[in-house]
C-alpha positions as CSV (number, residue, x, y, z in Angstrom):
1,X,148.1,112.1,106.5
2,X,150.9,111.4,104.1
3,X,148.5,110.1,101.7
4,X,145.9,112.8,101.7
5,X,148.9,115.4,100.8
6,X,150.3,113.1,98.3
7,X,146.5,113.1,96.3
8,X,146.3,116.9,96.9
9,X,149.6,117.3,94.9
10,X,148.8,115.1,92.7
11,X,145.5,117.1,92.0
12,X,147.3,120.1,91.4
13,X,149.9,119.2,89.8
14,X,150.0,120.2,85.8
15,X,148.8,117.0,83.6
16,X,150.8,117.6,80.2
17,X,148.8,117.3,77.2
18,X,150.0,114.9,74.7
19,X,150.1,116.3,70.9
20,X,149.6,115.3,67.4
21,X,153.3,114.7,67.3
22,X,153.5,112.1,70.3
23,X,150.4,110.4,68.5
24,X,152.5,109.8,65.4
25,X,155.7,108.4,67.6
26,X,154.1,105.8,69.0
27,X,154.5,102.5,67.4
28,X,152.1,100.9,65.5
29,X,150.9,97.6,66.9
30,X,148.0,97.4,64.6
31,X,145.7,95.9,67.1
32,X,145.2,99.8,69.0
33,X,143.2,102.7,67.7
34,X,144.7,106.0,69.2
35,X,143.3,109.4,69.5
36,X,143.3,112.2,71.0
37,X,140.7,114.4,73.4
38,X,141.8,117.8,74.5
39,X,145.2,115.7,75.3
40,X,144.5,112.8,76.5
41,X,145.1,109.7,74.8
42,X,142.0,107.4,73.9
43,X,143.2,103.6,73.4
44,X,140.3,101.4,71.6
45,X,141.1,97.9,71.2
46,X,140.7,96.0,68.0
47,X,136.8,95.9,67.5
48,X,134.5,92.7,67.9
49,X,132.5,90.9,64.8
50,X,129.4,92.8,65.8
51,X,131.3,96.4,64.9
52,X,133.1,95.4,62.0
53,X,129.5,94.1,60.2
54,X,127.8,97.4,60.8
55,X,131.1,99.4,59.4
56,X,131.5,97.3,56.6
57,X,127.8,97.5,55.4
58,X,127.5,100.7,56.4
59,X,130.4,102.4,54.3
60,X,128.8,100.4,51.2
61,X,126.0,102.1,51.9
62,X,127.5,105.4,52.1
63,X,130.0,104.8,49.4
64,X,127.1,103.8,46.6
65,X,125.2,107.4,48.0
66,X,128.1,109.8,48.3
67,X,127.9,112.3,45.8
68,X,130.3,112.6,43.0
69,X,133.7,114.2,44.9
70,X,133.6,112.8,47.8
71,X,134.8,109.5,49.4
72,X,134.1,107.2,52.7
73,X,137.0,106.2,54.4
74,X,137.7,103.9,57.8
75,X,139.3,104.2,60.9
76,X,142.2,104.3,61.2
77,X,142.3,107.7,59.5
78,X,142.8,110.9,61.6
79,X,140.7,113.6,61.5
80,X,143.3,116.4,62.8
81,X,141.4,119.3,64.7
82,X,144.3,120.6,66.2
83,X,147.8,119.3,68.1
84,X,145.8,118.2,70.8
85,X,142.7,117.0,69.1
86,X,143.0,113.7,66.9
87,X,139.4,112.1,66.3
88,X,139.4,108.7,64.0
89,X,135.3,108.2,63.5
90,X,134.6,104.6,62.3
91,X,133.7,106.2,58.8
92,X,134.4,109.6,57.6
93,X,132.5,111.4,54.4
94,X,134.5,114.4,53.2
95,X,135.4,115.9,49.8
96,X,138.0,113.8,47.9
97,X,140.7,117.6,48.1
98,X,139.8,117.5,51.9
99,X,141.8,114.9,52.5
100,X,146.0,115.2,53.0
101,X,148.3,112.3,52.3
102,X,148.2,111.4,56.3
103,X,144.6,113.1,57.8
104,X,141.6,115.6,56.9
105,X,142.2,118.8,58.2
106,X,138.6,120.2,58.5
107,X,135.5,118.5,59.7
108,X,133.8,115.8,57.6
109,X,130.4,116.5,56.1
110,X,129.9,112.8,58.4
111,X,131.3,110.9,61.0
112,X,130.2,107.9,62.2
113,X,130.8,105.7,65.1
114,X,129.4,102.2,66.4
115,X,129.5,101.5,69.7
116,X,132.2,99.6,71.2
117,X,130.5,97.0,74.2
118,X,133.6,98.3,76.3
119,X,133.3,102.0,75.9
120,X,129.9,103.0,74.7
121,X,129.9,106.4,76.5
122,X,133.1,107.5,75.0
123,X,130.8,107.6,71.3
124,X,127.6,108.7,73.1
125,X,128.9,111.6,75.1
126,X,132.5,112.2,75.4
127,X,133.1,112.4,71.2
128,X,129.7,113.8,70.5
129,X,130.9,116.8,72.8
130,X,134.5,116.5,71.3
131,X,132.9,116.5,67.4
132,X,130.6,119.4,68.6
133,X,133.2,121.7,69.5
134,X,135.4,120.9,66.5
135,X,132.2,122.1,63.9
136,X,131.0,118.4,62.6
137,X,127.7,119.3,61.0
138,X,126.2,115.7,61.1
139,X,127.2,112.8,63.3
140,X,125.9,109.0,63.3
141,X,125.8,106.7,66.4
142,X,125.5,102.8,65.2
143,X,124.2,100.3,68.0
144,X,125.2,97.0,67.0
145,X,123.3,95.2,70.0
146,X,120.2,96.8,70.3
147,X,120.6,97.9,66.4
148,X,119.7,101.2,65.6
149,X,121.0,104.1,64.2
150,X,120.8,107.9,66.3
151,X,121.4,110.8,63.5
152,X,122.7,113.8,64.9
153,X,122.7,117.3,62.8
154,X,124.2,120.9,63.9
155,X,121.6,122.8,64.8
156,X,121.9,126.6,66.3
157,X,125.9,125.5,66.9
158,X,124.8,122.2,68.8
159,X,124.7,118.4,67.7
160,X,121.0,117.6,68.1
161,X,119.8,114.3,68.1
162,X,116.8,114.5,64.7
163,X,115.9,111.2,64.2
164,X,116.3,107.2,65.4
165,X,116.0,104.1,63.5
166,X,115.1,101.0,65.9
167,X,115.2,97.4,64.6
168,X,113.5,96.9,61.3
169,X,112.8,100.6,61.1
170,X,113.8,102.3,57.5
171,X,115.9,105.4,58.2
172,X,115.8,108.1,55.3
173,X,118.2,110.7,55.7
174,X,118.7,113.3,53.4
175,X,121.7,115.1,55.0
176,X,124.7,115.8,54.2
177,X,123.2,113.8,51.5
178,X,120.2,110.9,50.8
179,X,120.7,107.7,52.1
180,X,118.0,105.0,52.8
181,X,119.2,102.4,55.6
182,X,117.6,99.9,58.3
183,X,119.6,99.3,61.4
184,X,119.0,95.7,62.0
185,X,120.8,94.9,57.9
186,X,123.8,96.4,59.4
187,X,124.3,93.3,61.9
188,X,122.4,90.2,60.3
């Protein structure tokens, strides 16, 4: 019986929300990715071989298409939505002024994200939701094992999945601008 009213107070009592400000005290152990969701902190450990390929080819894809003005940049780089809202996409595409000394303010034209073997729902549902909500008009989702590459645009105020490059499949995409790309070259 004791234990039953201990877990109903414990579901009722107030959860505090962390902010942007108790994201910047905590120390940096450079093995840790943190961010926040409506809160709550999001640890990602240091990523595998498999994630780092697909980042690394993929921003020198990105970086030779960008338009003039903008820039590509890695995680760790916060993407500050609010004090309880702290997003750091694999690769962000903004405009070069977008971007503060310490995080972007406003949502990149692009975020992308490869999925992490240990968490692949947190990319494919819990930050596509989170990105939605915070306006991001076009989103990526890189597979590493199974490559392929899922583009999501904003359509009618939703992130809506528009096309899907399997294997050895050429994905052209012309927004937020054109870039040509196959999935499986991201992780040979």
């Amino acid at each position: 019986m004791a234990r039953r009213a201990y877990n109903a107070a414990m579901a009722k009592a107030k959860v505090s929300q962390l902010t942007y400000a108790d994201l910047q005290a905590l120390p940096d152990d450079e093995l840790h990715r943190y961010e926040l969701i409506d809160g709550e902190l999001l640890v990602s450990a240091a990523p595998n071989t498999a994630h780092q390929l697909a980042v690394a080819r993929l921003h020198l894809l990105l970086h030779a298409a960008c338009p003039p003005g903008h820039q590509v940049l890695f995680a760790p780089y916060d993407w500050l939505v609010d004090d309880h809202n702290v997003y750091e996409p694999d690769l962000l595409v903004a405009p070069r002024r977008a971007f503060t000394e310490r995080f972007l303010p406003q949502p990149p034209l692009l975020a992308v994200e490869v999925l992490s073997p240990s968490h692949p729902g947190r990319d494919l549902v819990r930050k596509r939701a989170a990105y939605e909500r915070a306006g991001l008009g076009h989103y990526w989702i890189v597979d590493p094992v199974v490559p392929s590459v899922t583009v999501l645009d904003r359509v009618g105020g939703a992130l809506v999945e528009t096309c899907v490059a399997k294997g050895d499949e050429a994905l052209a995409v012309e927004h937020p601008f054109p870039v040509t790309l196959v999935a499986a070259d991201l992780v040979d």
